[in-house]
C-alpha positions as CSV (number, residue, x, y, z in Angstrom):
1,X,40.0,55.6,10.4
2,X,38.1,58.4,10.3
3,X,38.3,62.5,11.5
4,X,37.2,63.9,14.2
5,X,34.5,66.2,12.1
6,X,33.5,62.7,10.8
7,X,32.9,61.1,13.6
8,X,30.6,64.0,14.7
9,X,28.8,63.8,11.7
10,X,28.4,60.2,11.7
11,X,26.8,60.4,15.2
12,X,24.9,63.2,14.7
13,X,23.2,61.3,11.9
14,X,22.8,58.0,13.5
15,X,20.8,60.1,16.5
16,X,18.6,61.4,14.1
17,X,17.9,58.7,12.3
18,X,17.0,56.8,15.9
19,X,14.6,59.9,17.0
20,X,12.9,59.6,13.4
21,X,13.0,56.1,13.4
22,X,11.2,56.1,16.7
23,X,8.5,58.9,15.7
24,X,7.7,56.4,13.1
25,X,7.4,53.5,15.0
26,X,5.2,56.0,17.6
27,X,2.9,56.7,15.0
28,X,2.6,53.3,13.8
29,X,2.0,52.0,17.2
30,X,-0.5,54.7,18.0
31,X,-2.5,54.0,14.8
32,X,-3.1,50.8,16.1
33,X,-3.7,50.8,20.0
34,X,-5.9,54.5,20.2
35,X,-8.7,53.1,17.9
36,X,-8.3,49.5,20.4
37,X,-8.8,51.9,22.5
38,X,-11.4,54.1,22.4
39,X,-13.7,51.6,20.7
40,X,-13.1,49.2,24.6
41,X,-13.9,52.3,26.5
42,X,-17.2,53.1,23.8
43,X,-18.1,49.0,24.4
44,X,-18.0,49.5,28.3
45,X,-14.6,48.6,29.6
46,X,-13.7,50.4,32.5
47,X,-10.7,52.5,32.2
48,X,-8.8,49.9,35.3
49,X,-10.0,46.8,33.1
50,X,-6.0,45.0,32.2
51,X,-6.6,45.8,28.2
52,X,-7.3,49.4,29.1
53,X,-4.5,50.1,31.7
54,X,-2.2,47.9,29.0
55,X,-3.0,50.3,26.5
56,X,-2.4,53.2,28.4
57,X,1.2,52.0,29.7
58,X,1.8,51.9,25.5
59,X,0.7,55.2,25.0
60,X,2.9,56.5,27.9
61,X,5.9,55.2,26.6
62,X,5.2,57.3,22.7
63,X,5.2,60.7,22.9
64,X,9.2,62.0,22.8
65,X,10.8,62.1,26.2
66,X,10.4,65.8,28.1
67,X,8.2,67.8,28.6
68,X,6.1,66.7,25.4
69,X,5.4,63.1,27.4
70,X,4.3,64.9,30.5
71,X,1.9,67.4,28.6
72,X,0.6,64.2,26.4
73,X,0.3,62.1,29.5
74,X,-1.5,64.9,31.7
75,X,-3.8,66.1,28.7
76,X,-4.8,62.8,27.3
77,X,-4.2,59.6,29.8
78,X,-6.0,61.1,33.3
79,X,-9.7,60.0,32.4
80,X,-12.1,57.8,30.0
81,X,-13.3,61.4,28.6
82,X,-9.4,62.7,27.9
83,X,-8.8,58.8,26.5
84,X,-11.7,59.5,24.6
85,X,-10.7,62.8,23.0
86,X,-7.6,61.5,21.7
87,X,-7.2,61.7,17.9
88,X,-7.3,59.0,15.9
89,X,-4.6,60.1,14.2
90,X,-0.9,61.2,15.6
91,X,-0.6,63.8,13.4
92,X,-3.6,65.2,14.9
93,X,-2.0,66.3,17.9
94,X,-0.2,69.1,19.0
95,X,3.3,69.6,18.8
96,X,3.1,70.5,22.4
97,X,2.3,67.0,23.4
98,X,3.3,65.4,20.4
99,X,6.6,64.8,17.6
């Protein structure tokens, strides 16, 4: 069985590993849908096309839960010109909206 101080450790480590294990899976998904994106907006799809406002619901969901998500989702996911502007890659962005 184990300690107390081992238990704490063990969940302490298990968090962590879920946040980075999700950053990672953020990135990966972002590398994929922001370049989908951006080049459907460059082709003429209209940001309330389905594939647009699909790829935008993904995006929503990436950025860490807080105030990091609401700064990310105000900054970038408003208009075709903030869609636009986003980097193509993650580690691009600002920590302020970003891992």
């Amino acid at each position: 069985m184990l300690s107390e101080v081992a238990k704490l450790i063990w969940g302490a480590g298990s968090t962590a590993y879920g946040v980075f294990s999700d950053k990672v899976k953020s990135k990966k998904i972002y590398r994929y849908v922001v370049p989908e994106l951006h080049y459907a907006l460059k082709t003429g799809r209209k940001i309330n096309s389905p594939d647009v406002i699909n790829a935008i619901k993904i995006l929503e969901d990436l950025a860490p839960v807080g105030a990091r998500r609401r700064n990310f989702n105000r900054r970038y996911l408003k208009n075709k010109a903030y869609l636009l502007s986003l980097p193509l890659d993650p580690d691009d962005l600002s920590v302020g909206f970003w891992w």
